[in-house]
N, CA, C and O atoms as a Tinker XYZ file with bonds, in Angstrom:
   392  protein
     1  N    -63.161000  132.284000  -36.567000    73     2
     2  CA   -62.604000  133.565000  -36.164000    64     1     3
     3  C    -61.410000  133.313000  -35.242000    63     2     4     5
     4  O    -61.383000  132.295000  -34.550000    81     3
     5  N    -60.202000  134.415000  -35.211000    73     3     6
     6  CA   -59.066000  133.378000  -34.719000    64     5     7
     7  C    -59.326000  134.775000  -33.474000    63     6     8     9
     8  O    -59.878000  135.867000  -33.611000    81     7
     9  N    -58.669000  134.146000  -32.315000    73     7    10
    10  CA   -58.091000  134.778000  -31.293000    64     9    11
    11  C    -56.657000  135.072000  -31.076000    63    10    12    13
    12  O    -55.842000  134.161000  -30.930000    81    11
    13  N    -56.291000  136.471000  -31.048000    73    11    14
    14  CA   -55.204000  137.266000  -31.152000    64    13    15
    15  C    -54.484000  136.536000  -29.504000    63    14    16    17
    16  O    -55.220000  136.488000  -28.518000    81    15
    17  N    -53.545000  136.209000  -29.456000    73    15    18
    18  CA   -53.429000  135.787000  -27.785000    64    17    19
    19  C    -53.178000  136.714000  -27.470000    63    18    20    21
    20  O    -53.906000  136.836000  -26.484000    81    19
    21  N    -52.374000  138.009000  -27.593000    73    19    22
    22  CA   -52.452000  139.073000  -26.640000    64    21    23
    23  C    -53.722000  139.845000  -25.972000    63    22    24    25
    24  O    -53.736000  140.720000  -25.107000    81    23
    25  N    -54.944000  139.116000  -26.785000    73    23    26
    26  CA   -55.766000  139.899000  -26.101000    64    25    27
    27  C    -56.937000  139.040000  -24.826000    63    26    28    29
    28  O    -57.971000  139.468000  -24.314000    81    27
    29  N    -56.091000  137.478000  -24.618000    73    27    30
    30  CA   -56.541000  136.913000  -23.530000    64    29    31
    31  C    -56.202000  137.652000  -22.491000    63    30    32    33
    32  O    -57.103000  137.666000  -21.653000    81    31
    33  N    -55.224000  138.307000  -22.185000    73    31    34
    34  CA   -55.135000  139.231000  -20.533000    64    33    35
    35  C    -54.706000  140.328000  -20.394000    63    34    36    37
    36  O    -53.548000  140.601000  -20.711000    81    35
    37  N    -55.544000  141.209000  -19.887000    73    35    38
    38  CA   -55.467000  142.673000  -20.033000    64    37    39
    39  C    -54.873000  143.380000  -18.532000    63    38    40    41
    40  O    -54.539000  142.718000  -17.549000    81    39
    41  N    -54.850000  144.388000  -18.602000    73    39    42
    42  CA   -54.502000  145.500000  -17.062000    64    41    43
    43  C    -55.520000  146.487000  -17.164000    63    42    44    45
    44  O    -55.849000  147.092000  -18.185000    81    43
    45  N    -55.937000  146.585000  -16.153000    73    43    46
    46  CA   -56.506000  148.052000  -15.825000    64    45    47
    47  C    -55.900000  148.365000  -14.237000    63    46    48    49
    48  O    -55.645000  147.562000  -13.339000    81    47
    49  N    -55.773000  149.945000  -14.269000    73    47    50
    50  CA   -55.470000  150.442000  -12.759000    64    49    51
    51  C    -56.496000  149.745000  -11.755000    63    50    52    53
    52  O    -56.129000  149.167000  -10.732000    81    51
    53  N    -57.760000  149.859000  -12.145000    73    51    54
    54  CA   -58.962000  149.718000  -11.217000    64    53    55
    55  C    -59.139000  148.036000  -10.579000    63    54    56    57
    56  O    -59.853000  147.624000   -9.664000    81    55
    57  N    -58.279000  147.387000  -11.381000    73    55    58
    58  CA   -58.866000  145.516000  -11.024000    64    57    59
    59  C    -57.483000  145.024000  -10.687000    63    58    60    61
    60  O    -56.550000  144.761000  -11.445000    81    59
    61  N    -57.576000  144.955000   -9.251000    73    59    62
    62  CA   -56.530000  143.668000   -8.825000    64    61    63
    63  C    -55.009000  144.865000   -9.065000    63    62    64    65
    64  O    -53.944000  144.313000   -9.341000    81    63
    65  N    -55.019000  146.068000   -8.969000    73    63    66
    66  CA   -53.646000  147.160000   -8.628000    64    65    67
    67  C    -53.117000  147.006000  -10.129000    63    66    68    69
    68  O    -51.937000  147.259000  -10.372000    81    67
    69  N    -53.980000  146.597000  -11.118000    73    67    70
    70  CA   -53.507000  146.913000  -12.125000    64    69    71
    71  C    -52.620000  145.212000  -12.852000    63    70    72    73
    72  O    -52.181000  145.183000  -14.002000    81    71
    73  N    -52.559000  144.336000  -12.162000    73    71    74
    74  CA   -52.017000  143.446000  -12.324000    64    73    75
    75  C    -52.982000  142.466000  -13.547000    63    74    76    77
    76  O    -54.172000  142.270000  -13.794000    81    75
    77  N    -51.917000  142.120000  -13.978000    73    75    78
    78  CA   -52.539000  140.823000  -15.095000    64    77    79
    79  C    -54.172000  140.199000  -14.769000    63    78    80    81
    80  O    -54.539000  139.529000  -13.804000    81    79
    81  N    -54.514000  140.410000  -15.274000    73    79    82
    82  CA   -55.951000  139.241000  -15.395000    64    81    83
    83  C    -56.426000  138.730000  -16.755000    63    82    84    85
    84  O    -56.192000  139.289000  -17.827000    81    83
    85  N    -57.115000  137.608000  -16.586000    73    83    86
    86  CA   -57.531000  137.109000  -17.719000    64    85    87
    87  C    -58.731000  137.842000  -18.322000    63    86    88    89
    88  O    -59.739000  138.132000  -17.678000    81    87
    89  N    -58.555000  138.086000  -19.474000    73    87    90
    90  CA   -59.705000  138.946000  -20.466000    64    89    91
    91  C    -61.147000  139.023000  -19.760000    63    90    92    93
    92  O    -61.632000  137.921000  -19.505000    81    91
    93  N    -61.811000  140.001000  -19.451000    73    91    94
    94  CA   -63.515000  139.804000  -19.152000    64    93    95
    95  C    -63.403000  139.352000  -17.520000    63    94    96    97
    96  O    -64.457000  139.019000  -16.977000    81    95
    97  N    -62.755000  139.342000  -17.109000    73    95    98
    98  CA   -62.783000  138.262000  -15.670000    64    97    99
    99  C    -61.504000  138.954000  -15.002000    63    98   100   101
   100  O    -60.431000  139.201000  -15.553000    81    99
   101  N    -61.948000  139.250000  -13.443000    73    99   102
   102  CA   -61.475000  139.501000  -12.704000    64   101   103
   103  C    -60.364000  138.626000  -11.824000    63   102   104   105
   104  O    -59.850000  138.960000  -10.757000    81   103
   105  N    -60.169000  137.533000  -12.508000    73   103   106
   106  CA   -59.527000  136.494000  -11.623000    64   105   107
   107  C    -57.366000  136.567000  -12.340000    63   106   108   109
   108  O    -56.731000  135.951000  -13.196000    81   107
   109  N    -57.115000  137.432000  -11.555000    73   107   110
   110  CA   -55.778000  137.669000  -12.003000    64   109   111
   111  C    -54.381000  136.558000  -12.537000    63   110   112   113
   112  O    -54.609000  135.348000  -12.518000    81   111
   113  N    -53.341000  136.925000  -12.877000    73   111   114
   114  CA   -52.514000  135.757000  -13.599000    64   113   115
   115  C    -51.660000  135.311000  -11.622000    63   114   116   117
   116  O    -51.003000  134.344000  -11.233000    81   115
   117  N    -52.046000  136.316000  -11.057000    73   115   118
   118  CA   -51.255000  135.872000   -9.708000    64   117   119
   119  C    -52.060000  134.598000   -9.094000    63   118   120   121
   120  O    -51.484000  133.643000   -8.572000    81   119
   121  N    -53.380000  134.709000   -9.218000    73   119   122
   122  CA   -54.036000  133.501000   -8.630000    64   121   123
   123  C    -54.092000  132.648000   -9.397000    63   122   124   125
   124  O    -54.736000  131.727000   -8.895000    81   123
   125  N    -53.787000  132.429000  -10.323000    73   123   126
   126  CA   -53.894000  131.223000  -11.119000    64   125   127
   127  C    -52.505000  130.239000  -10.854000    63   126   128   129
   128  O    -52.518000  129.019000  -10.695000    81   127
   129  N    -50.776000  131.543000  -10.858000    73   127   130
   130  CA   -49.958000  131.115000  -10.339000    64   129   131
   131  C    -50.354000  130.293000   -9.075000    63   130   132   133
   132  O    -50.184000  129.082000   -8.933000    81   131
   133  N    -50.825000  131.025000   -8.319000    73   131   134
   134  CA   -50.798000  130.480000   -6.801000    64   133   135
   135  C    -51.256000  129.132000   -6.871000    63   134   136   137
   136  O    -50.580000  128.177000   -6.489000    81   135
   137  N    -52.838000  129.018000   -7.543000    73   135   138
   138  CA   -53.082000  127.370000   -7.670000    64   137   139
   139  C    -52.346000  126.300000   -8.581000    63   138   140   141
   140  O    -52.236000  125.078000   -8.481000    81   139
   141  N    -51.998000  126.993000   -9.277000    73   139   142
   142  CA   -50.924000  126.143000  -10.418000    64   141   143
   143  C    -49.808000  125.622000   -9.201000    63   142   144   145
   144  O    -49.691000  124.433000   -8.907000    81   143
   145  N    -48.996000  126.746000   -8.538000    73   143   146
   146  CA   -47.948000  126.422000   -7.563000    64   145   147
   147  C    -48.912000  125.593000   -5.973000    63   146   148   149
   148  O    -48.078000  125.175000   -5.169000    81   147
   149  N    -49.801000  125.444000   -5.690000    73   147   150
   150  CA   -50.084000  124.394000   -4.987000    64   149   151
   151  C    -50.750000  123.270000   -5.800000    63   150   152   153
   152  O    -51.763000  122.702000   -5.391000    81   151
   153  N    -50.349000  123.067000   -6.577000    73   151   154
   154  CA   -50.494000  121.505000   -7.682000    64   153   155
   155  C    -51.639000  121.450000   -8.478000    63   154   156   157
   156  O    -51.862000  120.370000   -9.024000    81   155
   157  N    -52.464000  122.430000   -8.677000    73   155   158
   158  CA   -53.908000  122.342000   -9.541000    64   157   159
   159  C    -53.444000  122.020000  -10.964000    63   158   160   161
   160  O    -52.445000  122.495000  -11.504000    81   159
   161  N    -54.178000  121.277000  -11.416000    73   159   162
   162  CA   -53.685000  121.583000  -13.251000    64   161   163
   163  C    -54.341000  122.086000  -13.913000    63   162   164   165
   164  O    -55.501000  122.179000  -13.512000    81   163
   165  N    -54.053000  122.621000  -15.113000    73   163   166
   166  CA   -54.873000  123.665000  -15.856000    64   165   167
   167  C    -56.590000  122.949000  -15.866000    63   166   168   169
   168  O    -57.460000  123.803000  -16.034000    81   167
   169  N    -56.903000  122.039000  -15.764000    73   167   170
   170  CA   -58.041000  121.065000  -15.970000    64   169   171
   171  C    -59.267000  121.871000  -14.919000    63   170   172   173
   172  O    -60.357000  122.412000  -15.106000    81   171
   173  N    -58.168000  121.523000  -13.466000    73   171   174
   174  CA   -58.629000  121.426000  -12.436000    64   173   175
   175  C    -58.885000  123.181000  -12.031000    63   174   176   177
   176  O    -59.824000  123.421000  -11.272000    81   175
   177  N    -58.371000  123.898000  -12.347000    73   175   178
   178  CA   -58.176000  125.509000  -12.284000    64   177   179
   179  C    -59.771000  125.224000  -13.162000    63   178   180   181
   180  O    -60.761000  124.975000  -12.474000    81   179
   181  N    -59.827000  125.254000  -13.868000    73   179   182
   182  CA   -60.907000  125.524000  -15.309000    64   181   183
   183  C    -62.227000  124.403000  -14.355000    63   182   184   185
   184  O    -63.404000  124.524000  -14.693000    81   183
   185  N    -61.865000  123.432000  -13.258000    73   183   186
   186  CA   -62.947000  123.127000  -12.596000    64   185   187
   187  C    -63.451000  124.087000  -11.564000    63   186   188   189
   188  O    -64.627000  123.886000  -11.259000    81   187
   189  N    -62.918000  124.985000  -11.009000    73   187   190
   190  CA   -62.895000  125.728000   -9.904000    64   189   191
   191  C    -63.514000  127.018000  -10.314000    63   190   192   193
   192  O    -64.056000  127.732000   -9.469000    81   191
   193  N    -63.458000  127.369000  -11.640000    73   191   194
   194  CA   -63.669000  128.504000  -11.770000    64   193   195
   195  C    -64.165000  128.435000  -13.713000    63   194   196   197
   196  O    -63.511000  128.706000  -14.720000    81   195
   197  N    -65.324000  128.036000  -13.555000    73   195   198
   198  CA   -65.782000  127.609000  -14.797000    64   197   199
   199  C    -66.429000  128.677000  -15.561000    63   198   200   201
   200  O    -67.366000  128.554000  -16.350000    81   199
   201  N    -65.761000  129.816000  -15.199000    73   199   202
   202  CA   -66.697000  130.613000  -16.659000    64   201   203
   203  C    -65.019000  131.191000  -17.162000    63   202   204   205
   204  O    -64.766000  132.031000  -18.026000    81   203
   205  N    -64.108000  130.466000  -16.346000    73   203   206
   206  CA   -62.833000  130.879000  -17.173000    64   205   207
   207  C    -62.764000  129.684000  -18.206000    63   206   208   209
   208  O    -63.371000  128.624000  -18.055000    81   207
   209  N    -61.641000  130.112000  -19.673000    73   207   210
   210  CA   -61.910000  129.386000  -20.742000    64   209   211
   211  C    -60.505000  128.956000  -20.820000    63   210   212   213
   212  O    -59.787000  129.759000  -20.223000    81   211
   213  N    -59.775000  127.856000  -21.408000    73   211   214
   214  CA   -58.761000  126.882000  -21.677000    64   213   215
   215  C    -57.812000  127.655000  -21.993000    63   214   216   217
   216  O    -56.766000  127.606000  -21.346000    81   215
   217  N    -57.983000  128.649000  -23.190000    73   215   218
   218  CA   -57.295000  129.203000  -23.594000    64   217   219
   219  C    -56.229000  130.836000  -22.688000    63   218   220   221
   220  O    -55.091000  131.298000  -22.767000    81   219
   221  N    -57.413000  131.124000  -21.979000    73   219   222
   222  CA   -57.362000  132.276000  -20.808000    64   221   223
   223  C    -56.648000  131.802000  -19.832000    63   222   224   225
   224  O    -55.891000  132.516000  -19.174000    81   223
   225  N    -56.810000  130.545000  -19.629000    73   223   226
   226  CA   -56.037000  129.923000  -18.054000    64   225   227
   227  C    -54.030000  129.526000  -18.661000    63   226   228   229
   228  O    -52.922000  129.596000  -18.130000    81   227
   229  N    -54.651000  129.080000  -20.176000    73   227   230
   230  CA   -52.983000  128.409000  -20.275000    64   229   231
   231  C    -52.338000  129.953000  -20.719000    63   230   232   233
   232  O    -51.132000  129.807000  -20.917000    81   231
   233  N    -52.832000  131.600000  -20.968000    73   231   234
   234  CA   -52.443000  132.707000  -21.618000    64   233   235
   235  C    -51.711000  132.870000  -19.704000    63   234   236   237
   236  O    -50.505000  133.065000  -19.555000    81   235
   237  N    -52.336000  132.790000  -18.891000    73   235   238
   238  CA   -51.960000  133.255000  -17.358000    64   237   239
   239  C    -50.789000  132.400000  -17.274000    63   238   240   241
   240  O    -49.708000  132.962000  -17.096000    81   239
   241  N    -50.832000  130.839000  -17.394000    73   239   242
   242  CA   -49.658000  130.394000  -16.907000    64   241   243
   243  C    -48.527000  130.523000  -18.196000    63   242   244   245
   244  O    -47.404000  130.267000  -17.762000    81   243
   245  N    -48.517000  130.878000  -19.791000    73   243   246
   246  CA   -47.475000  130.969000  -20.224000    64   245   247
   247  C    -46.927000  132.840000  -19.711000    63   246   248   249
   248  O    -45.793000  133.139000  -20.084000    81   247
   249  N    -47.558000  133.714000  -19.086000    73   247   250
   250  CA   -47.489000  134.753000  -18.694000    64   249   251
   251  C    -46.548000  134.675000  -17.660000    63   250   252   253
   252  O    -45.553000  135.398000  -17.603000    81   251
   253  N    -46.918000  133.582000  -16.625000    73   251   254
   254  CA   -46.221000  133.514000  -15.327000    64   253   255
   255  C    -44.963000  133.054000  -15.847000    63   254   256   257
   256  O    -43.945000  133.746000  -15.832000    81   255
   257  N    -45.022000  132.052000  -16.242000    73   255   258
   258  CA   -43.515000  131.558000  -16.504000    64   257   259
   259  C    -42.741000  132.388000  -16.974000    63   258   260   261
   260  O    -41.643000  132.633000  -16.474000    81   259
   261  N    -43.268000  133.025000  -18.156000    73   259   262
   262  CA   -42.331000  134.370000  -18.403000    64   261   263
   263  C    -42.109000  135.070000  -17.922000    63   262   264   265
   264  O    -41.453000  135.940000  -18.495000    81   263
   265  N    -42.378000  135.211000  -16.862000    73   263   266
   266  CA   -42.121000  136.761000  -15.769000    64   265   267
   267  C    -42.112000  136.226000  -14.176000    63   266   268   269
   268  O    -42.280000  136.791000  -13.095000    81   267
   269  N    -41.805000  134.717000  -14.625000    73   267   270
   270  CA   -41.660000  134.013000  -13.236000    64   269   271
   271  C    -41.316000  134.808000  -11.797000    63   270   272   273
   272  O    -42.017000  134.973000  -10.798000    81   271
   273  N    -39.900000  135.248000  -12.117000    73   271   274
   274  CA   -39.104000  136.133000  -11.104000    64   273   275
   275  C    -39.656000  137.054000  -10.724000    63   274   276   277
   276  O    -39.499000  137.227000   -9.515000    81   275
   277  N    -40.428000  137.962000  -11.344000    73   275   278
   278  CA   -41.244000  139.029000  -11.298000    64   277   279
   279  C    -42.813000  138.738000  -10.001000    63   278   280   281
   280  O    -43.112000  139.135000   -8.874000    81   279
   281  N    -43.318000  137.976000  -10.884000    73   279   282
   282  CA   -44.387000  137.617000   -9.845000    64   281   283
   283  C    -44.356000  136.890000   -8.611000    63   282   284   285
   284  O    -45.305000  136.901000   -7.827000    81   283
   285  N    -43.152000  136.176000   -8.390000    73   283   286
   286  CA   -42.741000  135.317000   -7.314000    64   285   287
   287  C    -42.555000  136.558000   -6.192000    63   286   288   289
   288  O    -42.929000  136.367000   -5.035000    81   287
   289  N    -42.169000  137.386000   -6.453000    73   287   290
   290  CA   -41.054000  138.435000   -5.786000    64   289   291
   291  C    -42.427000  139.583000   -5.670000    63   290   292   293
   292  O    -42.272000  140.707000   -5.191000    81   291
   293  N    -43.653000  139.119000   -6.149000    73   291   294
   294  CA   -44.937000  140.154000   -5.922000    64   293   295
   295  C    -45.646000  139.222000   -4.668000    63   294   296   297
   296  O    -45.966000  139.517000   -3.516000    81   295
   297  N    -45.707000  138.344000   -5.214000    73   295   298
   298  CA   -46.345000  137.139000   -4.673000    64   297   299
   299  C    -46.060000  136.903000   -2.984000    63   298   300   301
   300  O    -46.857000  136.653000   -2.080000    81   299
   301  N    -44.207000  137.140000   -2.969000    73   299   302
   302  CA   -43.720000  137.350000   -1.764000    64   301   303
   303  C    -43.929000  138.805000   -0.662000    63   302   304   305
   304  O    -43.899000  138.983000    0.556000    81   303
   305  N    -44.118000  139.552000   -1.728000    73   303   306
   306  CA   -44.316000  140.842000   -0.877000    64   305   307
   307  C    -45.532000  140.841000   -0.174000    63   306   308   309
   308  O    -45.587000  141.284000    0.973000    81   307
   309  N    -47.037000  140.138000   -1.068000    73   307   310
   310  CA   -48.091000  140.393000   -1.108000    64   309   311
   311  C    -48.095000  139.591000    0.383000    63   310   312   313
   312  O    -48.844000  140.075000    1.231000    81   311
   313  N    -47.162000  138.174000    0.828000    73   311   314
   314  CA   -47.410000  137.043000    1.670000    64   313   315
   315  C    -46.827000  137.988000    3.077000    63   314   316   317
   316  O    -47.517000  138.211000    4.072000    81   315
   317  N    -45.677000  138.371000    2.914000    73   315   318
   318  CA   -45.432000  139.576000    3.839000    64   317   319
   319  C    -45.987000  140.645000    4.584000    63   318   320   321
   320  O    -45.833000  140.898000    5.779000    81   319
   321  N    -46.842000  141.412000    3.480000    73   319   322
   322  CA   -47.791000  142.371000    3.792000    64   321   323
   323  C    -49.110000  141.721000    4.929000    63   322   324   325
   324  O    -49.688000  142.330000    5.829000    81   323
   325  N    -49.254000  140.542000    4.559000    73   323   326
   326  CA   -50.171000  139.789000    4.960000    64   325   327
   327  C    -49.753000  139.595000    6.642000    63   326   328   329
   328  O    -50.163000  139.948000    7.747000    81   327
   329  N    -48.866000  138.944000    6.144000    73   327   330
   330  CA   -47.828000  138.778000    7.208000    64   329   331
   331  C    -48.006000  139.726000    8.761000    63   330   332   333
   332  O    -48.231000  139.483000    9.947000    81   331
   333  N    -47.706000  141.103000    7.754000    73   331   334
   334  CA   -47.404000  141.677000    8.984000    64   333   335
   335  C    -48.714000  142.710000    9.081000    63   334   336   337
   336  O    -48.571000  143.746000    9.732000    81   335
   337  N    -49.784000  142.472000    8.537000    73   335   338
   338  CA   -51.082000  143.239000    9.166000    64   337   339
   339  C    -51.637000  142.207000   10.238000    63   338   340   341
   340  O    -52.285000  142.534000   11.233000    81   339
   341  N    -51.216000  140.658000    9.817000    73   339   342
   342  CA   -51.919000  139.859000   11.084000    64   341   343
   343  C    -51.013000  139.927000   12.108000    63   342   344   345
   344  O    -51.628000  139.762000   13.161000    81   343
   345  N    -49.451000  140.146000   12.365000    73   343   346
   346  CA   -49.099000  140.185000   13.678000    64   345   347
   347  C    -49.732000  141.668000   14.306000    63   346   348   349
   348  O    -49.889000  141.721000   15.526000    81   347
   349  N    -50.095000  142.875000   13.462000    73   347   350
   350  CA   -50.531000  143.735000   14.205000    64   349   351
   351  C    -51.552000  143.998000   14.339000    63   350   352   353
   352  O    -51.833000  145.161000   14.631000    81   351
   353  N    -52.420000  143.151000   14.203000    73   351   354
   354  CA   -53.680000  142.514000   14.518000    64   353   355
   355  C    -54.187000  142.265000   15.925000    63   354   356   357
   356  O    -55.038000  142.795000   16.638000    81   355
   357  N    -52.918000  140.753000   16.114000    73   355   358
   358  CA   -53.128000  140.323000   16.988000    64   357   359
   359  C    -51.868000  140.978000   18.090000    63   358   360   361
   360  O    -51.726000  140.313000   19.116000    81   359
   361  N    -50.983000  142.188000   17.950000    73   359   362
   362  CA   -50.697000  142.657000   18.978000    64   361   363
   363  C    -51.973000  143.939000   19.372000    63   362   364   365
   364  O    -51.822000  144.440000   20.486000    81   363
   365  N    -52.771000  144.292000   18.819000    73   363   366
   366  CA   -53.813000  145.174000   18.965000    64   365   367
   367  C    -54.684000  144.239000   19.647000    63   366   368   369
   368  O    -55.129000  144.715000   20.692000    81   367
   369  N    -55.132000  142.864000   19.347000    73   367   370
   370  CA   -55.985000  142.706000   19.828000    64   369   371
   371  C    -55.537000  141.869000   20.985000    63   370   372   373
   372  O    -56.446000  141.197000   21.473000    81   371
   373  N    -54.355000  141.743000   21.549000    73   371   374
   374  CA   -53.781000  141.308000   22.496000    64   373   375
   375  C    -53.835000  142.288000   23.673000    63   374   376   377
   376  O    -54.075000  142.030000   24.852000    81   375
   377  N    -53.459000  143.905000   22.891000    73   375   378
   378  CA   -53.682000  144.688000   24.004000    64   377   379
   379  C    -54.927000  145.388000   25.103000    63   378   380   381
   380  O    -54.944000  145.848000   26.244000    81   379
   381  N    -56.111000  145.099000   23.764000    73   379   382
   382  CA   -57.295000  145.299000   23.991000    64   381   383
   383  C    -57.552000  143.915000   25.383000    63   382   384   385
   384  O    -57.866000  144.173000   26.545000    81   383
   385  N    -57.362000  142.824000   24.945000    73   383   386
   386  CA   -57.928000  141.786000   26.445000    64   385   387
   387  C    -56.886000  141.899000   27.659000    63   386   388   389
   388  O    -57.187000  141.417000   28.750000    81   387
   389  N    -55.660000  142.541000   27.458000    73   387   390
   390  CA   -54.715000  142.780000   28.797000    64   389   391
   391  C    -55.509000  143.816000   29.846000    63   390   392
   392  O    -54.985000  144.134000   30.914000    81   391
C-alpha cells in the first residue's frame, strides 16, 4: 500500500497554533527543525521520539527546507516572545523581593 506524502503532515487550528505537525502526532515540523538545527540527525530525532516514523521525520525536514525563511522568522519570533515574558518575569519578581 503506497503512502501519499502529502498526507505525512497535517494542520489543525487546535495543535501547536495550527502549525505543521507530523501525521497522528503532536510533535510539530518546528521542533524537529529545532533539533535538526542543533545537530540531531534524522536517526537520532527517530531515537528521541520513537513512535515517530522515518518517513514523517524526513516529510518535516523536506517541509522545513522548503519554507526555510518562513519558519526561521517563526522560530525567531517564538525565541523573542520567550524572550520577553522572562525579562518580565523577572522584573515582577524582582519587584516583589525589593
Amino acid at each position: 500500500m503506497s503512502i501519499e506524502i502529502g498526507s505525512l503532515l497535517t494542520r489543525s487550528p487546535e495543535i501547536r497554533h495550527g502549525r505543521p505537525c507530523i501525521a497522528g502526532t503532536g510533535i510539530s515540523v518546528h521542533r524537529i527543525a529545532i533539533l535538526y538545527k542543533m545537530g540531531l540527525t534524522p536517526d537520532e530525532i527517530l531515537a528521541k521520539y520513537e513512535h515517530l516514523s522515518a518517513a514523517g521525520v524526513y516529510a518535516a525536514l523536506a517541509y522545513y527546507h522548503a519554507n526555510q525563511a518562513e519558519i526561521e522568522a517563526e522560530l525567531a519570533a517564538d525565541e523573542a516572545e520567550a524572550d520577553r515574558l522572562e525579562s518580565e518575569w523577572y522584573q515582577v519578581r524582582n519587584s516583589q523581593v525589593a
